[in-house]
N, C-alpha and C positions, 0 to 999 in steps of 0.2 A: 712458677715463672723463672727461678735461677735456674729449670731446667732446660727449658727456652734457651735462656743467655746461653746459658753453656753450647747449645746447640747450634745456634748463630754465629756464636764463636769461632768452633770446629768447621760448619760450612764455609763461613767465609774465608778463614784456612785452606783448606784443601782447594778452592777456586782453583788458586792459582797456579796447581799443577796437575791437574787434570782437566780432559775434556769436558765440555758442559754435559754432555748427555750424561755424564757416568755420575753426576752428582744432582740431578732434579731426583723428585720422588714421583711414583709410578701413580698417575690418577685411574680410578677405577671405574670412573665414567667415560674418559674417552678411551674405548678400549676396543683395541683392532687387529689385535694378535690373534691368530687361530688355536695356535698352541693352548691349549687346555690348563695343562701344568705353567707354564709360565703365569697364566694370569688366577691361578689359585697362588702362584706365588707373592703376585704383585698386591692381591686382595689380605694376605696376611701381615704385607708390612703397611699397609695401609690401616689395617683392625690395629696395630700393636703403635701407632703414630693414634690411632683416634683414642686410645685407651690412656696413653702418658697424659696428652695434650688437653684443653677444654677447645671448644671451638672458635672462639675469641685469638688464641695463641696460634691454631693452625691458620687462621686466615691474615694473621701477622706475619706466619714462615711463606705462606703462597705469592703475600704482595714482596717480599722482601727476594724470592726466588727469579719471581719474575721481573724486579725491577733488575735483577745482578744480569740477567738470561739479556735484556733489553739495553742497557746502561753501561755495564761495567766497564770500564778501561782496562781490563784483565787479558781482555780477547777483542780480535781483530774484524771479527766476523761476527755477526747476529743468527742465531740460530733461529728462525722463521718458524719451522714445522713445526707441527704440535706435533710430537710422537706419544706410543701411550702413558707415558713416565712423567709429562711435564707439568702435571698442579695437581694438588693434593686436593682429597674431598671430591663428593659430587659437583658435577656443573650444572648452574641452575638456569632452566628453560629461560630464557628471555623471549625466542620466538616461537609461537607456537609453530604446529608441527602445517597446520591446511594453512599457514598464511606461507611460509616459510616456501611449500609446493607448488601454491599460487605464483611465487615469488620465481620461482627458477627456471617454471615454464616459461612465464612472461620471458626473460632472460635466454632458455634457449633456442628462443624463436628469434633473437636477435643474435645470434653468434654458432659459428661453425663446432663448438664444441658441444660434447652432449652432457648438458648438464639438467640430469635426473636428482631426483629424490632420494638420497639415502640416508637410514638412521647414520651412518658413521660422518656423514657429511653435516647431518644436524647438531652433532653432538661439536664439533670440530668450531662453526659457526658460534655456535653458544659459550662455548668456550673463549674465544674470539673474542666475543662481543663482551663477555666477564670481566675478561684480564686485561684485556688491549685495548679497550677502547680509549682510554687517555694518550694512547699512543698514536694513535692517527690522525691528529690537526697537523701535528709537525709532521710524520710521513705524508700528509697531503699534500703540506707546503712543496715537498721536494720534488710531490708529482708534477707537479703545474710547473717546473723548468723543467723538467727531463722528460714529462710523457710525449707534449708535442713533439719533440724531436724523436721518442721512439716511434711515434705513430709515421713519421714523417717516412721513415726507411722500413718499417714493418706494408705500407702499403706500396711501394717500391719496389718489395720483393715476393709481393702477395700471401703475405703472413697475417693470419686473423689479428686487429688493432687491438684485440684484449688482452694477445699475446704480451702487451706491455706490464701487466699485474705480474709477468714472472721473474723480471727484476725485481720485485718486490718478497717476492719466494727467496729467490736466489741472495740479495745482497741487505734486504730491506733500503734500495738505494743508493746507497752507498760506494765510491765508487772503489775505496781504500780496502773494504773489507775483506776477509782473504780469511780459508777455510783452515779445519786442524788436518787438510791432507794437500793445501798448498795454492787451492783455486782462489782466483784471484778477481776483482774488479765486481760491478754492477750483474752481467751476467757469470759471474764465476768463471773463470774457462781456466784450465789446467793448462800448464806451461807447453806441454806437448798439442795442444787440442788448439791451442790458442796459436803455436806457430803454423800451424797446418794449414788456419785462416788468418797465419798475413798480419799474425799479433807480434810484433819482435819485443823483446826486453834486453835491458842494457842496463848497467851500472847506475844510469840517471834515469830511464825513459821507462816504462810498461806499461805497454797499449792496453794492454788487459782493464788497465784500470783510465782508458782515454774514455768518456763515453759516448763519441761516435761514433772509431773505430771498430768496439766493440760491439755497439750496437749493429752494426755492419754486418760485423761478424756473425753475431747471435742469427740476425735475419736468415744468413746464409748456410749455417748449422741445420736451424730448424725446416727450413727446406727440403735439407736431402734427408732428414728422418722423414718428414711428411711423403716424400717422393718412397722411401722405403714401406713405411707400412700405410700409406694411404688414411689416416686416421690422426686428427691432431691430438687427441687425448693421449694415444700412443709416442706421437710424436713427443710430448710434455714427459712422460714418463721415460723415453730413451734420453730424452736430453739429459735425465737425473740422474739415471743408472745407467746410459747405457746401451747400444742397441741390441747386444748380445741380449744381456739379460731381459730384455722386453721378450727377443725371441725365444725364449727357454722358458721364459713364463707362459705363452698362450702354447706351446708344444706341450707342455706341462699339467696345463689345463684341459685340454683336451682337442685345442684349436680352436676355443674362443677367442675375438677380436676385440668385444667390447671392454673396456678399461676393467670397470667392474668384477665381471666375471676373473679375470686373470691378476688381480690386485693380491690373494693371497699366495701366489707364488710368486712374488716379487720382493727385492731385498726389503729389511724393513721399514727402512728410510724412504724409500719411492714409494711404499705402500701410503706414507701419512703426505707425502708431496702433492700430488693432483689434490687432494680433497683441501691443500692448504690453499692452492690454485684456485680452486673453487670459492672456497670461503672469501679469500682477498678481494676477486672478483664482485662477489654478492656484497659486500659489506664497503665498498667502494660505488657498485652501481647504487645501493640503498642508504648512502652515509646520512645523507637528514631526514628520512624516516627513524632512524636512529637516535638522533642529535649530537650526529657528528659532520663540525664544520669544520673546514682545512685553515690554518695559521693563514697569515698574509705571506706570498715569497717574500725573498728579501731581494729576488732580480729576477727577470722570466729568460729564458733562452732566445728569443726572437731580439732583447735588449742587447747581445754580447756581439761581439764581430773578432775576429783574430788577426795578429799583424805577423811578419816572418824578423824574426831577429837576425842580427846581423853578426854580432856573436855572443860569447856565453854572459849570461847575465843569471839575476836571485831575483827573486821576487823582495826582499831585501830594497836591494837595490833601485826595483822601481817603484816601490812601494816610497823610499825615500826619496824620490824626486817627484814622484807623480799624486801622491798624498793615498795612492787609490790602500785599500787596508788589504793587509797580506792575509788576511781568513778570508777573503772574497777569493785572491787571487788564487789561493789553494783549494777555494770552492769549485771555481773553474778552471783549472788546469792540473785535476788530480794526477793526471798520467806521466808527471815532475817527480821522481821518488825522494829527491832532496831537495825541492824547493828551487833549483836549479833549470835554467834552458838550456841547454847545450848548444852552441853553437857547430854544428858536425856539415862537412863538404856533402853535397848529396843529400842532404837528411831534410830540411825546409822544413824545420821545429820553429814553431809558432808560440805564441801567449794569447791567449784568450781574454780580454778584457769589455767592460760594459762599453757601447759607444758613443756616451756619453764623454768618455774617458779618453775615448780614441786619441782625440786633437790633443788633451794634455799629453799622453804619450809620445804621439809625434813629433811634437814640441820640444820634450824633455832627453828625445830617443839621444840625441851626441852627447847631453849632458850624464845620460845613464850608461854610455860607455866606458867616459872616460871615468866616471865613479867606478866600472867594473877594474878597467884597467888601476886604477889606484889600487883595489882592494888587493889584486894580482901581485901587485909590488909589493905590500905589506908582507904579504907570505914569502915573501922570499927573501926578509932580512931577518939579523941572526935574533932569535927566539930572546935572549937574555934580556937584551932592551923593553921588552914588553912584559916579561912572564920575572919580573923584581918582584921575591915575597914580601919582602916591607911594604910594596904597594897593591899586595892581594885583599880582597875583601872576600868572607865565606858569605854569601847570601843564603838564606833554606827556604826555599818558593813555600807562599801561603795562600789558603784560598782566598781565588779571586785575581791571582799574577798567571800574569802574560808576560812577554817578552819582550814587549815596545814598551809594557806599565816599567817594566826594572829598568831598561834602558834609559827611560826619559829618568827615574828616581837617581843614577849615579853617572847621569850626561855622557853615556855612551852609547854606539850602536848595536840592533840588534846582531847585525853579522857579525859585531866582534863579539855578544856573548857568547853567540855561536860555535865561534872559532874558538875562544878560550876553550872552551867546555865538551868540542869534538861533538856539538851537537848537528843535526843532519837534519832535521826539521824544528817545527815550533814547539812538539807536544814536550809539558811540563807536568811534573808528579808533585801534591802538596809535599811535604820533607825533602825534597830533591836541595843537594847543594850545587850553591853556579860559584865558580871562581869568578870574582869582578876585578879590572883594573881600571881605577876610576882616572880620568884623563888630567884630574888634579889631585898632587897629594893633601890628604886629610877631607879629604869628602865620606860623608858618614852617612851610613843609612837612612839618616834624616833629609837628605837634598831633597829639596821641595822640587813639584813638575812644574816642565813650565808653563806657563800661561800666556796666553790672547789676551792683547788687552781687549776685555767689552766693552762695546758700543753703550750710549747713555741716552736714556730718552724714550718713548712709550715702550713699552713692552706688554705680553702677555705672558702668562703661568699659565704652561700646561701640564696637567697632572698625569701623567704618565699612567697607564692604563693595560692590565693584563694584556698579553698580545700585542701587546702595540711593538713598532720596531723605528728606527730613523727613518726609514723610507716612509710607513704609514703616517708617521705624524709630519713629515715634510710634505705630503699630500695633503693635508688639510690647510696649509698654510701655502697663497700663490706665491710663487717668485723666492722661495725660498729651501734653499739646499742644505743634503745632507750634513757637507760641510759644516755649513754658516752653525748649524744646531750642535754640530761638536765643537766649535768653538766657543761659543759663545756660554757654552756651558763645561767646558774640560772637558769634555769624553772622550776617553782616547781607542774606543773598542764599542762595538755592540754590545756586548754582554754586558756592560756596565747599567744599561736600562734595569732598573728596577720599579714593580706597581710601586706606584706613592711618591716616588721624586717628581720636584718640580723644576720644569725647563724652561728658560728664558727664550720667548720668541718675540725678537726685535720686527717692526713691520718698515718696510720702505726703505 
């Protein structure tokens, strides 16, 4: 076992400066490599891990791989593919092989792609279904606000609606992620590929990461490969690699067109892509055959509507006048690179917020300028009046802190830790030191948050309950709102939900 440690040790080390791929260990079950020699090589460091290790310890290093591969805040981007390298040990059958066949026919009888039976597709699936299955209630959540809207502009441009599992390849969602060669947003698009279709990037802005624009774009990408090779499976694999390489693969081949036939002359990366396609696909059309059920969202897209600002404003900003919580607003307005709207002549930059929310914003909109206009003054008087070290505090972020939790803790806002600190968004590192200047001297780390006062009088306890979120449990309760339940009980965040706490629900 200290061999373990030691080992865990060193991996999680090296994370952080190198690629993921060059650091998973080669599985010898899902194996897709033609090369001969490579996978007698991959089969001996496999023998010489089963020979250190007992098997108890390797299925310790496989959950621990995959959670860094899924999880990490190390990397930008989720690497999706299973290539042959990424889990140690055999993968074990979940589905058998005639249900699995049964399964794909039904399926490509319903969609433009040809989705056949292949051992390497099974193996891929199963594998899938091993390691990932805890991961897919929360990717499902994120499906149900972004798929209707993919499906919305995929049949707009007569793109197969399944097409939308390939944001799920591409970004696992996500709209911020962003590859180790530069690709960027939900469908990934490369700085060059992305202007080409109309994606511009700017200092504050990057469509790449908008996810309508993009999905726009994607639709209109994947058109002219389908108008090229007439063939959407083709089409999936040039989007990956490439349409060069698609064509030098079936020349290669011998002028086969079907995906399959031409898979091993394709880079190795597009080789394990479609079959991820595939798999995502199947295990999404099949998730409760499985017993995999999707999270609740925490907002659906048909709920949001967009307003045009009038000048530049932070989410900050309206977050502080309009109560709405700035993780939402950076939910829905990924295409912000600092949190920022710009205000630009020509440009008709938007905010995206729930419409629920609308009329408070409209409400609030001259109140949240001239807060901008204030914040704008600040910066521009001289630095010493603010940045006095007698009145520095070193804070060192601990789990569990946010940026609105430390603000409310030393009665400042969050733009000014912001500002203090040269920060350009929210993300925060546990150890990370914030300069604080508390707006009173002798304010100590102990300044209590402030509080609502609560209401008196019947209430109910509710026990908070895996999965639950503000929204679900303000749906069990009529006439009563998100808000009312973060007051009433202090929460200044979502993430503060934990199973087992009990929350005060006042009726009437």
């Amino acid at each position: 076992m200290r061999n373990l440690l030691i080992l865990l040790f060193f991996t999680t080390s090296i994370f952080a400066q190198q690629p993921v791929d060059s650091l998973l260990v080669p599985e010898k079950s899902v194996q897709i490599i033609s090369d001969s020699t490579l996978i007698a090589i991959d089969t001996i460091k496999i023998k010489q891990l089963e020979d250190l290790y007992s098997d108890a310890d390797l299925k310790i290093i496989d959950s621990l791989l995959i959670e860094e591969k899924f999880n990490s805040s190390l990397f930008d981007s989720i690497q999706y593919v299973i290539n042959d390298k990424d889990i140690i040990g055999n993968t074990t059958t979940i589905l058998s092989s005639d249900l699995l066949k049964k399964r794909l026919t039904d399926l490509d009888l319903q969609t433009p792609f040809h989705l056949a039976y292949n051992p390497a597709l099974e193996k891929v699936i199963n594998s899938y279904l091993k390691y990932r299955k805890k991961y897919y209630p929360a990717l499902m959540a994120k499906a149900q606000y972004y798929f209707p809207m993919f499906e919305q502009y995929l049949d707009q441009f007569d793109v197969p609606l399944e097409m939308k599992y390939l944001a799920i390849v591409e970004s696992a969602l996500r709209p911020a992620a962003r590859s180790r060669v530069g690709a960027t947003g939900l469908w990934q698009f490369m700085y060059g590929t992305g202007v080409q279709f109309n994606l511009k990037v700017s200092s504050y802005v990057d469509e790449r990461q908008d996810p309508v624009k993009a999905t726009i774009a994607a639709c209109k990408y994947l058109s002219q490969l389908y108008k090229i090779f007439g063939d959407w499976d083709l089409a999936l694999a040039a989007y990956n690699s490439g349409p060069g390489n698609v064509s030098k693969a079936i020349k290669r081949s011998g002028g086969y067109r079907n995906y399959w036939n031409i898979r091993p002359f394709l880079p190795r990366e597009t080789a394990g892509y479609v079959p991820a396609f595939y798999a995502t696909m199947y295990i999404f059309e099949y998730a409760e055959e499985h017993g995999i059920y999707p999270e609740p969202p925490n907002i659906f897209h048909f709920e949001t509507d967009t307003v045009r600002v009038k000048r530049t404003i932070t989410f900050d900003q309206i977050s502080e006048k309009t109560k709405i919580d700035t993780e939402l607003l950076s939910f829905l307005n990924p295409a912000y690179k600092l949190d920022i709207i710009p205000y630009i002549k020509n440009k008709n930059y938007a905010v995206r917020l729930p419409r629920k929310n609308m009329i408070d914003f409209l409400d609030k909109e001259k109140e949240i300028y001239v807060l901008a206009k204030e914040d704008e003054g600040k910066r521009e008087k001289p630095l010493p009046k603010y940045f006095e070290m007698d009145k520095r505090i070193r804070y060192k972020v601990r789990s569990g802190d946010y940026l609105g939790k430390i603000a409310n803790k030393f009665g400042v806002r969050v733009s000014d830790i912001k500002r203090w600190n040269g920060m350009r968004n929210h993300r925060l590192k546990i150890g990370q030191r914030l300069s604080i200047y508390p707006k009173k001297i002798g304010v100590t780390k102990k300044v209590s948050k402030k509080k609502y006062k609560v209401p008196t009088g019947k209430h109910d306890i509710y026990v908070v309950q895996n999965g639950d979120s503000l929204w679900t449990i303000s749906k069990k309760y009529p006439s009563v709102s998100i808000e009312q339940i973060k007051k009433w009980n202090n929460i200044w965040s979502a993430k503060s939900l934990k199973p087992g706490m009990k929350l005060k629900i006042f009726k009437g």
